[in-house]
C-alpha positions in Angstrom: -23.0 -14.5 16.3 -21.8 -18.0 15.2 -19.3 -18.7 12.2 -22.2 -19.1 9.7 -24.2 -16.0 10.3 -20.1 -14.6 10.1 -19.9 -15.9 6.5 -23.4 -14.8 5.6 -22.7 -11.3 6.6 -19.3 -11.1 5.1 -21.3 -12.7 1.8 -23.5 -9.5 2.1 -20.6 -7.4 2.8 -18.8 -8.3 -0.3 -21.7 -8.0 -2.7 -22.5 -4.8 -1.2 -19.4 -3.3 -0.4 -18.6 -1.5 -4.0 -22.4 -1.5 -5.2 -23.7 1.5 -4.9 -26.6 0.1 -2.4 -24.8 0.9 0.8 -23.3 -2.2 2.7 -23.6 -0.9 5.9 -27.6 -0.4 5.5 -27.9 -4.4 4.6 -25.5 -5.4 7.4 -27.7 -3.5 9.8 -31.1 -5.1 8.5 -30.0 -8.4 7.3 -28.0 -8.8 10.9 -31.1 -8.0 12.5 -32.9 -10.0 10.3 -31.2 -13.2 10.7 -31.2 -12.8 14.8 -27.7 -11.4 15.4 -29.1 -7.9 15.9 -27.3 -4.8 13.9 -23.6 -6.4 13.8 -22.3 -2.8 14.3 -19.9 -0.2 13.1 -17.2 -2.3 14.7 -18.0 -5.3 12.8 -18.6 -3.5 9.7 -15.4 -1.5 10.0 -13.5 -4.7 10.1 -15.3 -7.0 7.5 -15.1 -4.2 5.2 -11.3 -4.7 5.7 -11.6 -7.8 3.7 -13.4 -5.6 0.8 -10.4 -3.3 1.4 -8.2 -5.8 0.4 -9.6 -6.6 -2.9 -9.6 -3.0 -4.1 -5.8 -3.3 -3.3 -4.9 -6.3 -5.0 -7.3 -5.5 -8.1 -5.7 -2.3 -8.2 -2.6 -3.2 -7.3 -0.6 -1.6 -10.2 -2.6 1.4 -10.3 -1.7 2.0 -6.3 1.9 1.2 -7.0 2.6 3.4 -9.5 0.5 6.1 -7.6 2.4 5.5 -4.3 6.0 5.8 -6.2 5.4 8.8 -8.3 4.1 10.3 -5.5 7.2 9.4 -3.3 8.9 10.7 -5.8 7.9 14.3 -6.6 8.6 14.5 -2.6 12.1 14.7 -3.8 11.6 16.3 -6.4 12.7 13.4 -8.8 9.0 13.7 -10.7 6.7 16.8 -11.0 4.1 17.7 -8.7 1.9 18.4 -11.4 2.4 14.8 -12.3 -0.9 13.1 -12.9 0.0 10.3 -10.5 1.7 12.2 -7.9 -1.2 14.8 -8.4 -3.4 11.2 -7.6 -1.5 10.6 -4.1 -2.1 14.2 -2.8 -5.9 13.7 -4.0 -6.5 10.7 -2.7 -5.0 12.1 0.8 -7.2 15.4 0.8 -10.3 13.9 -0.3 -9.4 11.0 2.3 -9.4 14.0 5.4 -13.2 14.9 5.5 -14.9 11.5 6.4 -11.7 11.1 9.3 -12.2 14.4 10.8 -16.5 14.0 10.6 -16.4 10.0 11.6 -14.5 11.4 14.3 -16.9 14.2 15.8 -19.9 12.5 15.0 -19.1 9.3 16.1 -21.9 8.2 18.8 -24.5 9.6 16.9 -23.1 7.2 14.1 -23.1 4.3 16.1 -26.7 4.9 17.6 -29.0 7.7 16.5 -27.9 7.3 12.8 -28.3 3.3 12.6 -32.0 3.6 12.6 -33.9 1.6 10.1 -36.5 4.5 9.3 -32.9 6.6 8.6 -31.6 3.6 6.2 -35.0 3.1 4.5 -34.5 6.8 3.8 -31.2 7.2 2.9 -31.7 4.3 0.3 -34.4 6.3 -1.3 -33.7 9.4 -1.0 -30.2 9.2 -2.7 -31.3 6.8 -5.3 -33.2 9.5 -6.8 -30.0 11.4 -6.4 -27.8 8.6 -8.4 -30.8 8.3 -10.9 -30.5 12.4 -12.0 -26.6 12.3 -11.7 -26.3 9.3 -14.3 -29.0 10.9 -16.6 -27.9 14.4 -16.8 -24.3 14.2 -15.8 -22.4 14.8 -19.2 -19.5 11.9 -19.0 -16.7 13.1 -20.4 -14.1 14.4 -17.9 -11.4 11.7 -17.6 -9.1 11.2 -14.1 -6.3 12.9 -15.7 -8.5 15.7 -15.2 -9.5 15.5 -11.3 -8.7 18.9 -9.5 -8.0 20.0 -6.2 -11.5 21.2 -5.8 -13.1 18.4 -7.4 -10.8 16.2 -5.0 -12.3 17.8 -2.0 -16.2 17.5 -3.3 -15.1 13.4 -3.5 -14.3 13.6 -0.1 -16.9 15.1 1.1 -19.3 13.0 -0.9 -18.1 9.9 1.2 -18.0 11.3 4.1 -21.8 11.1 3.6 -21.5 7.1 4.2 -21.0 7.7 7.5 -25.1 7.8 7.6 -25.9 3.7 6.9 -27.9 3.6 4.1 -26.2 6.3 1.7 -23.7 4.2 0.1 -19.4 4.7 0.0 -19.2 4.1 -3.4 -22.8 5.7 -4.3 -22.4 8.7 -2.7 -18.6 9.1 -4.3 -19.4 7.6 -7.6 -23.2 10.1 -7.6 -20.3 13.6 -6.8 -18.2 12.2 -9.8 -21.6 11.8 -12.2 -22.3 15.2 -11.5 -19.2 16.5 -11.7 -19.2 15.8 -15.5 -16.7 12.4 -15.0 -17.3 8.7 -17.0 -18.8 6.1 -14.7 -15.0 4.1 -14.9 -13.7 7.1 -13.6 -15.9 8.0 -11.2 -16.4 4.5 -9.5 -12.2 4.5 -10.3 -11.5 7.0 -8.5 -14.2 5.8 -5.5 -12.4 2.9 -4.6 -8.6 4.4 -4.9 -10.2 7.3 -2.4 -11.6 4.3 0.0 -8.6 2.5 0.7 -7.1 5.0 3.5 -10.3 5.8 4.7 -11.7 2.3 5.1 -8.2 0.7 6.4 -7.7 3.3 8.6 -11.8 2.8 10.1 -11.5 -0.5 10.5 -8.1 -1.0 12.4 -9.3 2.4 14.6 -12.3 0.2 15.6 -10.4 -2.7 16.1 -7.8 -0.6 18.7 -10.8 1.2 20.4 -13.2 -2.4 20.5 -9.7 -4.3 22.4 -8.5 -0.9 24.5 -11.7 -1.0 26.1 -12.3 -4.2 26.6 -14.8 -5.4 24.3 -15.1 -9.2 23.9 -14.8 -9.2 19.9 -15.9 -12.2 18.4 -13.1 -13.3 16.4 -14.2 -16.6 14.6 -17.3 -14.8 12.9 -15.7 -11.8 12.3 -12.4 -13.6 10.6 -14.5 -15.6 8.6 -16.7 -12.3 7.5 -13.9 -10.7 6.4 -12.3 -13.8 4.5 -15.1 -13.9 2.7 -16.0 -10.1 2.3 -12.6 -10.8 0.4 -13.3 -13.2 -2.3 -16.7 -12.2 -2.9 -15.8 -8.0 -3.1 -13.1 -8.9 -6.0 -15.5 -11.0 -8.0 -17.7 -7.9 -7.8 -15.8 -5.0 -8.2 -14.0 -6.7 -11.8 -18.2 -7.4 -12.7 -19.3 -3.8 -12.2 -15.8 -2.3 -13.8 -17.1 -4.2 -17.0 -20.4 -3.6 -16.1 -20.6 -0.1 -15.9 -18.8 0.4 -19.7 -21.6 -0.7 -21.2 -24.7 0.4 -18.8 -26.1 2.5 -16.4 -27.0 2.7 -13.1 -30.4 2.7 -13.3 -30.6 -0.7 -12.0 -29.2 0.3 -8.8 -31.2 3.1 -8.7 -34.6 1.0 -9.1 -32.6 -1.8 -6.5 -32.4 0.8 -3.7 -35.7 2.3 -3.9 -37.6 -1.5 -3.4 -35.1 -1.9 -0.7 -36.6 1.1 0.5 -39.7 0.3 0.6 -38.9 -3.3 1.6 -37.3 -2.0 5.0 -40.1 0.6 5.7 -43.1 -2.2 5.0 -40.5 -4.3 7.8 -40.4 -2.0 10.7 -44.2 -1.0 10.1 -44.6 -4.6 10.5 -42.7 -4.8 13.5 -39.9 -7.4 12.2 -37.4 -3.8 12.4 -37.4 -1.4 14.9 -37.6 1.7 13.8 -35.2 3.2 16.1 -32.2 1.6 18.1 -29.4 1.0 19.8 -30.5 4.0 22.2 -31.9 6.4 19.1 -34.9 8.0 19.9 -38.1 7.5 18.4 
């Protein structure tokens, strides 16, 4: 992988990253597409770092006065039951799913799952799922209102990204629609509840890539996440005013060509339908 197919990618990354289209799904087929083959979780793990960093600094006063009240009803100084404190425990439960499940299931993540026939599917398959949760989901619960249980149904809802093709933010932002929350809050709350989980992924892969020995390619994969960066703020402050005024139905409609896009690829031949050692 050169420096340019580094900056396309992380271009792909950051429009993709906080849509709920699944930016692991286009890495895979657009890397493929472009001759670099699947980039892989690795790479992925570490552009999205870049996307990572937007959420942070668009967010920024949010996650500081998250990270203080919390700190501070450890002492005792503010109430547990405090709404931001209450935040900081949330975000940590619903945070513990997709680490314990990325860690079991991690090979068959990084081969079996990374089929395109799994993608094409995924794409699809929860569309229809995003579709009905933004129709009949009633819209009204505010974050204020996020519970324990509710916290833990977030977190299990991303720990569904784990299969390329399903979406972080669609998956999170599909449990909150059903779970009666706005669309700010839901996609809100999907990017607060990303930030451990994606910062911790992608400096795991980074240790286990250099611990083994991996030759990483650092040019491409700097560049990728430099721009993953700029691109990922740009979009996440579009769809925050996007989504006040719309729905997701053009997401919905998105993922279901890409659907069919990918399957009318591999029964072409231009994707395979399985790889990296997945059997077919």
């Amino acid at each position: 992988m050169g420096v340019a197919e580094g900056a396309f990618l992380g271009l792909v990354q950051g429009l993709t990253e906080f849509l709920p289209i699944s930016s692991s799904g286009h890495l895979a087929v657009v890397g493929t597409l472009i001759g670099t083959a699947d980039p892989g979780a690795a790479f992925t793990a570490i552009a999205q770092l870049g996307t990572e960093a937007a959420v942070i600094i668009y967010f920024r006063k949010d996650i500081a006065r998250i990270i203080s009240r919390w700190v501070l009803s450890l002492t005792g100084r503010v109430p547990r039951d405090d709404p931001d404190a209450r935040m900081g425990w949330l975000v940590i439960l619903g945070t513990i799913p997709i680490g314990l499940l990325g860690l079991l299931f991690q090979d068959s993540i990084e081969t079996v799952l990374r089929g395109f026939v799994v993608i094409a599917t995924s794409l699809w398959v929860f569309a229809l799922v995003l579709g009905a949760a933004d129709r009949f989901g009633r819209k009204t619960r505010t974050l204020d209102q996020l519970t324990w249980k509710h916290g833990v149904l977030f977190g299990l809802a991303q720990a569904m990204a784990l299969i390329p093709g399903v979406s972080r933010s669609g998956g999170t932002i599909t449990m909150g629609l059903l779970l009666g929350y706005t669309r700010e809050a839901a996609a809100r709350y999907s990017f607060l509840l990303a930030i451990p989980a994606v910062v911790l992924s992608g400096f795991y892969q980074l240790f286990d890539e250099v611990s083994t020995g991996v030759t990483i390619a650092w040019a491409p994969t700097v560049v990728a996440t430099l721009v993953a960066f700029v691109v990922g703020y740009a979009v996440i402050a579009w769809l925050m005013r996007f989504i006040s005024t719309h729905s997701y139905t053009p997401f919905v409609v998105y993922r279901i060509a890409a659907a069919v896009v990918v399957y009318a690829l591999v029964l072409a031949g231009q994707l395979p339908a399985f790889q990296n050692g997945a059997l077919g």
